[in-house]
Structure formats: C-alpha cells, structure tokens
C-alpha positions in Angstrom: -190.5 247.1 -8.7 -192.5 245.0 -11.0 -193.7 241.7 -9.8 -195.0 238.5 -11.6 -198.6 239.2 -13.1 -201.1 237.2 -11.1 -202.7 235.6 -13.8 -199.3 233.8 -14.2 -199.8 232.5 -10.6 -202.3 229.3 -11.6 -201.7 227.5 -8.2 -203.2 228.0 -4.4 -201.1 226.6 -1.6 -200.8 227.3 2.1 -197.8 227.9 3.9 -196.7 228.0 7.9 -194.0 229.7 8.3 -191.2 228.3 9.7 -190.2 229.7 13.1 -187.2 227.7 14.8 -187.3 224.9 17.0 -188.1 224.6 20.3 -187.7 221.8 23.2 -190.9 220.3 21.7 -189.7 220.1 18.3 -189.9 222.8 15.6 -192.7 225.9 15.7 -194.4 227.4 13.0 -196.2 230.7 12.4 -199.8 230.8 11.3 -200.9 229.6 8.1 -201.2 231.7 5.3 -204.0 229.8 2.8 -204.5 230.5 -0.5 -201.2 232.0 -1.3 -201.5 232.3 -5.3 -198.4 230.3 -6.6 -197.1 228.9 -9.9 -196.3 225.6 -8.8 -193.6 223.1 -11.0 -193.1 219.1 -9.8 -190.4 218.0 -11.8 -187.6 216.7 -9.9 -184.6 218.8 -9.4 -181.2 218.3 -7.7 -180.8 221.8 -5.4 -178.5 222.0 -2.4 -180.0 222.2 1.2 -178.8 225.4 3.7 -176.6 222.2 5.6 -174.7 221.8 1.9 -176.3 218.9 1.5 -177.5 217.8 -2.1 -181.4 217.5 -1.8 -184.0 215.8 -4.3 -186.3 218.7 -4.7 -190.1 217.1 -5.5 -191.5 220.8 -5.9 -190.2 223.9 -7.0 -192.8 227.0 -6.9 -192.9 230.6 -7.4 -194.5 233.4 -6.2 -194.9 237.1 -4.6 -192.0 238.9 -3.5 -192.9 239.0 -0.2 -193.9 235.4 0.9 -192.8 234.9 4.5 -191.3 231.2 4.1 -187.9 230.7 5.2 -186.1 227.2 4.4 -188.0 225.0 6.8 -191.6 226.2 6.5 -194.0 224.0 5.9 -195.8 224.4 2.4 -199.2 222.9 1.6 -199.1 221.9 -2.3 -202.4 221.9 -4.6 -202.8 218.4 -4.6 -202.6 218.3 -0.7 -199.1 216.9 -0.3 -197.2 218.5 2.3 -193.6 220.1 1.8 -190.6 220.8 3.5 -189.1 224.4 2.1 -185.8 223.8 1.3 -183.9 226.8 -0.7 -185.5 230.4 -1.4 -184.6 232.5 -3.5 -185.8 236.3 -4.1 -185.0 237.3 -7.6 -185.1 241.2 -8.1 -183.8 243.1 -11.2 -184.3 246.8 -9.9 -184.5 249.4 -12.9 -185.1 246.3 -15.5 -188.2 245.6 -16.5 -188.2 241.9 -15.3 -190.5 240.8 -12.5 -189.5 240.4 -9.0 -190.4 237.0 -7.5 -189.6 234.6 -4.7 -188.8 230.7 -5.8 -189.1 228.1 -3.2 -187.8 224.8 -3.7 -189.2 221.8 -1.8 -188.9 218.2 -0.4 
C-alpha cells in the first residue's frame, strides 16, 4: 500500500483520541503530538455520525493509520482545538494512489 509522501504532510497537530464517555463526561486516550498532517480550513458542509449537517471549520489529512475516531479531540497548528467529526480511510489497493485518512472537524 502506498501512502501520502511526507513531504506533502506540511502541518503538525496533536490529537487525543477519543475513547467514549464516562459518568464524568467523555475520556480520551493519550495525546499523540506532532502527528505530521496536511491541514485545509475552508469551510465545508459534511454530515455528523448523528446525521446531522455539520459546519466543518477544518478538514485534514494524514497517515493511514491515525487513531482518531469521530470525537477525538484534534489540536490544529494555529492552537485552536477541534472536535473530529467524520473520518474517512481512503485506500485504492493494487492502484497506485496513496492511502490516507481525512478527518473533518468542528
């Protein structure tokens, strides 16, 4: 499987992983810094895992093997923090495309 080169992936951000929730509100695994990214911050309409449609304020992409399920908590370059709302793992097996997951965030 090819992935995305990493001198495409410009960006650093940090993610905690979400977890679930717990009587104390929701839990999150440790924080993975400097996860190299390639981060986008247009606006986009996506729709939320509740079928909601969602405002995305950050869309980013990166390895193929991120741990970051919809509700982990992403840590963008400027410092903002993020909500993951959709993730998707693109794969093409045999093609000669890379292999990436793209996160979209609120």
């Amino acid at each position: 499987m090819t992935r995305v080169p990493p001198f495409l992936l410009r960006h650093r951000i940090g993610v905690e992983p979400y977890l679930g929730d717990s009587a104390y509100g929701s839990t999150y695994g440790p924080a993975v810094e400097d996860v190299p990214a390639l981060v986008d911050t247009s606006p986009r309409m996506v729709r939320a895992p509740d079928g909601r449609e969602v405002l995305a304020a950050a869309t980013f992409i990166a390895d193929p093997n991120i741990d970051c399920p919809p509700g982990s908590r992403v840590t963008l370059p400027d410092g903002c923090t993020a909500t993951a709302l959709t993730v998707a793992r693109h794969t093409a097996p045999g093609l000669p495309v890379p292999a990436c997951t793209e996160v979209s965030c609120e």
